[in-house]
N, C-alpha and C positions, 0 to 999 in steps of 0.2 A: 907723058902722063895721059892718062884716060879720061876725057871729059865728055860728062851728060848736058848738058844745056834744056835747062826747063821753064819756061817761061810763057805767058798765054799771049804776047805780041810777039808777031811775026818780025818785024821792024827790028827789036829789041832781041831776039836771035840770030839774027843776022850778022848786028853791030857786035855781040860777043863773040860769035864766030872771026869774025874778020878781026878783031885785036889777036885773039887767040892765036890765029897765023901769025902772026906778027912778029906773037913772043917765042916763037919756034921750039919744038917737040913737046907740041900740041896734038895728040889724036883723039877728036871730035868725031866720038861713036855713036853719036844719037842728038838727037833734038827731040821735045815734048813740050806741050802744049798746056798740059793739068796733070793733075798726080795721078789719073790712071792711064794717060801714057806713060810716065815716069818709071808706074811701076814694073810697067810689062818691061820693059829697056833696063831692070835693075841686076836681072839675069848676067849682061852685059859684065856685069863688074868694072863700074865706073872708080878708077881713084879719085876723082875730083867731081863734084856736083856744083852748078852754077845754077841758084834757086831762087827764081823769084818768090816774093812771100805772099802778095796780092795775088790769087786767082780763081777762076771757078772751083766752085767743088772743094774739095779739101785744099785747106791753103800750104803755104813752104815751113809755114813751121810746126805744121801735124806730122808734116811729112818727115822731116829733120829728126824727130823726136819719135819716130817708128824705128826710122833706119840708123838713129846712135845705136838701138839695142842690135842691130846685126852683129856676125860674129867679126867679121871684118869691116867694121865701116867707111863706106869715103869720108873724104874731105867735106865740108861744105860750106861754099861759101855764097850768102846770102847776095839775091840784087832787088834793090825795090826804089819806087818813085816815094816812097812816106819812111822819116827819119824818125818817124812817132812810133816805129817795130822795132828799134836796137833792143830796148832794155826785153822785150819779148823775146826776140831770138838769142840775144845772148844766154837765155838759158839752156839752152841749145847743144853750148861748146864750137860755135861754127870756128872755120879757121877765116874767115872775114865778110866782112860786111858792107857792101857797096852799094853808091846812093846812084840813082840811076841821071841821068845818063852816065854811063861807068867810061870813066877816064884808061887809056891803056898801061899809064905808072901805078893809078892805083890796082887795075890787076893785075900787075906786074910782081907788088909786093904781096899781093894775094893768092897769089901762085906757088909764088916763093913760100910760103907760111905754110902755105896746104903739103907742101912739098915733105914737110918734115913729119914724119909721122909720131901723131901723140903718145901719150906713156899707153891710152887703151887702146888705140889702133895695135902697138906693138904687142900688148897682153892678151888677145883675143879672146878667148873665155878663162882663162883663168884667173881673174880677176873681175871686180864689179868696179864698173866706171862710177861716179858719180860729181856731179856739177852742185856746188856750193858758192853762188853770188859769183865769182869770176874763178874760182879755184876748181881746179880738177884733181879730185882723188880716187887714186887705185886701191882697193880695200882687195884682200883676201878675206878667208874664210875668218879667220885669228881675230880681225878687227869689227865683224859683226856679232850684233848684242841681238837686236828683231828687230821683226817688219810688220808693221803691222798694216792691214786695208782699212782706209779709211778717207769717206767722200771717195770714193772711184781713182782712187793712186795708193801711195805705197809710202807710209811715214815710218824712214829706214832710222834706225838706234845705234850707232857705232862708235870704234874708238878710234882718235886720230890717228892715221899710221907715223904722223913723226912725234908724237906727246900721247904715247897709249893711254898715260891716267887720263886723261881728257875725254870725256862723251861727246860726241857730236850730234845732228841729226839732219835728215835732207826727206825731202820728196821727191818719190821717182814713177817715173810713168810705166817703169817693170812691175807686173803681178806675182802675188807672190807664186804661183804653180810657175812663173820664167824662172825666177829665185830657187825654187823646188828643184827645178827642172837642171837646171846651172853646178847648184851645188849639191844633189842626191843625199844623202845621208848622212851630210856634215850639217843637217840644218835639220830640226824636229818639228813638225807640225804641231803646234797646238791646240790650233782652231779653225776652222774654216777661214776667218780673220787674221791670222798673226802665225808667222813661222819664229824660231830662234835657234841661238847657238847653243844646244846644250852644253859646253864646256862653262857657260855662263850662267848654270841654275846653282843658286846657293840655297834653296829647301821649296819643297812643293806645301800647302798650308790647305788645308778642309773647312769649311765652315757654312754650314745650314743648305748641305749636298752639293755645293760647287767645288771643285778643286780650283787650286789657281799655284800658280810657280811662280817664285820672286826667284830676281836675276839680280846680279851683280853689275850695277852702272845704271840702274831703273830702278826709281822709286818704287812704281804704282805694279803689283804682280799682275800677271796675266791670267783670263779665265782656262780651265782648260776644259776641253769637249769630253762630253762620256767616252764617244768616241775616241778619242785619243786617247783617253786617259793610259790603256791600258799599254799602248807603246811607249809612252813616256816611263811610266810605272820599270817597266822593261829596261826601257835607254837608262833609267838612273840606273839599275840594278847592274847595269853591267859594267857602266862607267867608273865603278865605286868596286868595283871588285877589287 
């Protein structure tokens, strides 16, 4: 396994280094200090990240939550002297969480954990990951309703992949043009704000020059942009053919 070591005590790299040996077929590719050593050394393709979450500059769980969006992402399992950043990183997805000074059983089984790769490591982009309270869902195109920007994140509308009639919803630190960009043309712009699944529009509605599109599994319809409109107009027309 490939491991990065990120941490701003020298001390406290060390001591991870030296369990690591320990636990054997360990290959320690790098050491860093703050997240833009981290980043330069990501090139590397670490499978395993060992991340402190206290440090200068951008801390481990900005960082955690940049590189869940990668296509391939590591492992990662957090290390820190403060037990008051679980319920923070856990939203994360990490594969564990260790209180420092790090015991060599407990990353033993931390290792072990990392080892297995999750349903998203294995789906790489063909799928959208998403972290719901402790639960991990792989959504395809099929089980997205919209996204809409809101406050600087992404409040996603979907249905659960194992109870389709069920709506759910989550917050993700993906924008919608990463969404755009993921799923091209399985997904319709509405608005500068808000993408959706056209498979989910049950009538577009006019009233006092706005257009707006009601979806199936959402109350409240969405506005849509002059702009768009006229693609939308389009995507129904051909959908319906």
């Amino acid at each position: 396994m490939r491991v990065l070591i990120v941490d701003d005590e020298p001390l406290a790299r060390s001591r991870l280094r030296r369990l690591l040996d320990g636990l054997g077929g360990m290959d320690v590719i790098g050491e860093a200090s703050n997240g833009r050593e981290a980043e330069r050394l990501m090139p590397l393709e670490p499978d395993l990240v060992l991340l402190d979450i206290g440090m200068p500059g951008e801390d481990g769980i900005a960082l955690a939550r940049r590189w869940r969006a990668a296509e391939l992402p590591p492992a990662i399992v957090f290390t820190t002297a403060h037990a008051d950043r679980a319920l923070a990183a856990s939203e994360t997805a990490p594969a564990g969480y260790l209180l420092k000074p790090v015991e060599a059983d407990a990353l033993r089984a931390a290792v072990q954990r990392a080892a297995q790769p999750t349903r998203c490591q294995q789906a790489g982009r063909s799928g959208l990951c998403v972290r719901v309270g402790r639960e991990e869902l792989l959504l395809g195109t099929d089980h997205l309703i919209a996204a809409v920007a809101e406050a600087k994140a992404t409040h996603l509308y979907f249905l659960d992949p194992a109870n389709p009639g069920r709506r759910r919803e989550a917050w993700l630190d993906t924008s919608l043009n990463e969404l755009e960009a993921q799923f091209g043309d399985r997904l319709l712009r509405l608005h500068r704000n808000s993408l959706i699944n056209p498979r989910c529009i049950l009538s577009v509605s006019h009233d006092q020059g706005q257009h707006h599109c009601h979806l199936h599994h959402l109350e409240q319809p969405l506005a849509i942009s002059r702009r768009a409109w006229r693609e939308v107009r389009d995507r129904i027309a051909r959908d319906h053919l």
